[in-house]
N, C-alpha and C positions, 0 to 999 in steps of 0.2 A: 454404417458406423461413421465416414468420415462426412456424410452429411448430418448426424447426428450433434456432432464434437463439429461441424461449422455453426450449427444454432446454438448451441451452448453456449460455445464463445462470442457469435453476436450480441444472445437477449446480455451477457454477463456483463460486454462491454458496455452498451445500453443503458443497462443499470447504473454501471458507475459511471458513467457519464451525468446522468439523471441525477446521483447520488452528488456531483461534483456541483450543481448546475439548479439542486434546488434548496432553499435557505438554509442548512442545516448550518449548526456553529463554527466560527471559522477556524481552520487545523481539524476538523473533525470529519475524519475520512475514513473510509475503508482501505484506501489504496497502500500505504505502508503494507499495514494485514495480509494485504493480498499478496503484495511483492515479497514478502517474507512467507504466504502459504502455499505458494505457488509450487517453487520446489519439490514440496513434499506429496506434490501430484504429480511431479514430473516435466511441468513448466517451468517457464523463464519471467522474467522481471518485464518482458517485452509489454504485456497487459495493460498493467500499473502506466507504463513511459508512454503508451499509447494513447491513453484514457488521458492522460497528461498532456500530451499534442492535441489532442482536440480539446480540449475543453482551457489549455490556452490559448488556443487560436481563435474559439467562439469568443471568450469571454474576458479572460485577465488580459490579452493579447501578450506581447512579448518582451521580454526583463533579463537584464543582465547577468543575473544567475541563475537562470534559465540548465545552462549545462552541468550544473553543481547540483540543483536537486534532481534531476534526472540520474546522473550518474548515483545519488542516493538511495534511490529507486531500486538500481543494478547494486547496488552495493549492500541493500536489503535481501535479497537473494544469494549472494554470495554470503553473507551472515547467517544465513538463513539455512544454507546447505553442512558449512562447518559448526552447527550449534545444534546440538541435537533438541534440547528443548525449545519448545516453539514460541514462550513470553520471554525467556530469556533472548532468544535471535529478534522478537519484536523488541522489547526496552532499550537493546544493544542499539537495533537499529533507530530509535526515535532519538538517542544519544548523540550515534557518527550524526545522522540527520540535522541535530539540534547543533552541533560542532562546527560544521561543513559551511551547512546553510549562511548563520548568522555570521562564521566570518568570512561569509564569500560577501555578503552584502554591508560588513562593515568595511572591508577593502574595496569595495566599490565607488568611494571616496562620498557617500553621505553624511560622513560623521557619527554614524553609528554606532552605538555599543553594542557589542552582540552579547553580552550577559546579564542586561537586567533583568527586575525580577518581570516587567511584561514581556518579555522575548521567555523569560521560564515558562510561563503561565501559558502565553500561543503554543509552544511545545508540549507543554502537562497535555493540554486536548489534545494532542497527535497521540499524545501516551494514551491514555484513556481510550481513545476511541480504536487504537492498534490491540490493545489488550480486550476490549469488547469484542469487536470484529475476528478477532483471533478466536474466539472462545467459541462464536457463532459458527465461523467457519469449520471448527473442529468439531462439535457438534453435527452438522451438515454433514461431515466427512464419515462420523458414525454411525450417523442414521442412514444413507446411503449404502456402508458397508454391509449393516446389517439386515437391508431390503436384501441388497445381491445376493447376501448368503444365505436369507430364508429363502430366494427363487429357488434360487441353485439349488439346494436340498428336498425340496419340491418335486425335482426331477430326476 
């Protein structure tokens, strides 16, 4: 079992690694989704912040709001446990996210707006791709359940 549940979460992380890492559109991630599906397996937000550390160390390297979207990450989870519905705890969280984020990085002293309509638009794909990924993922959740419990009756 607990070498089972170490591969898992390798190929998982892997994945979103891969996912972070190969041209897909920008803000268009699984990782929200995840940190918000997490929970309801019994995980933590650690995955998502993980998959996050690496793949800003490979690649974006390291940025001043660095600890604002992480912590959105965990705060995706934490939304995620008090919101029993699971597009409501994702939309909630691509909001705080959408809130957070852009005025961590307008206080950053760039001169940025964090409400226009292209900072809308980079967050719509977080929405969209959180509410896809969500759906997959609960799909996955059912088709799984409903293997174990055809096994299990089986025997």
């Amino acid at each position: 079992f607990i070498m089972n549940t170490f591969i898992s979460i390798a190929v998982l992380f892997g994945v979103l690694v891969a996912s972070r890492l190969i041209g897909m559109p920008d803000n268009f991630t699984p990782l929200m989704a995840l940190a918000v599906f997490l929970p309801r397996l019994g995980g933590s937000s650690i995955i998502p912040v993980a998959v996050l550390a690496v793949t800003d160390a490979l690649w974006l390297g390291w940025y001043s709001t660095m600890p604002v979207v992480y912590a959105c990450m965990g705060l995706a989870s934490i939304i995620s446990v008090s919101t029993r519905n699971l597009y409501v705890a994702g939309a909630t969280s691509v909001l705080v996210w959408h809130v957070l984020v852009n005025t961590a990085v307008a206080l950053s002293g760039n001169g940025y707006w964090p409400f226009t309509p292209e900072t809308i638009m980079f967050d719509f794909r977080l929405l969209c791709s959180t509410i896809v990924f969500l759906a997959v993922f609960e799909q996955m959740e059912k088709l799984t359940r409903a293997y174990i419990d055809g096994t299990r009756s089986r025997y």
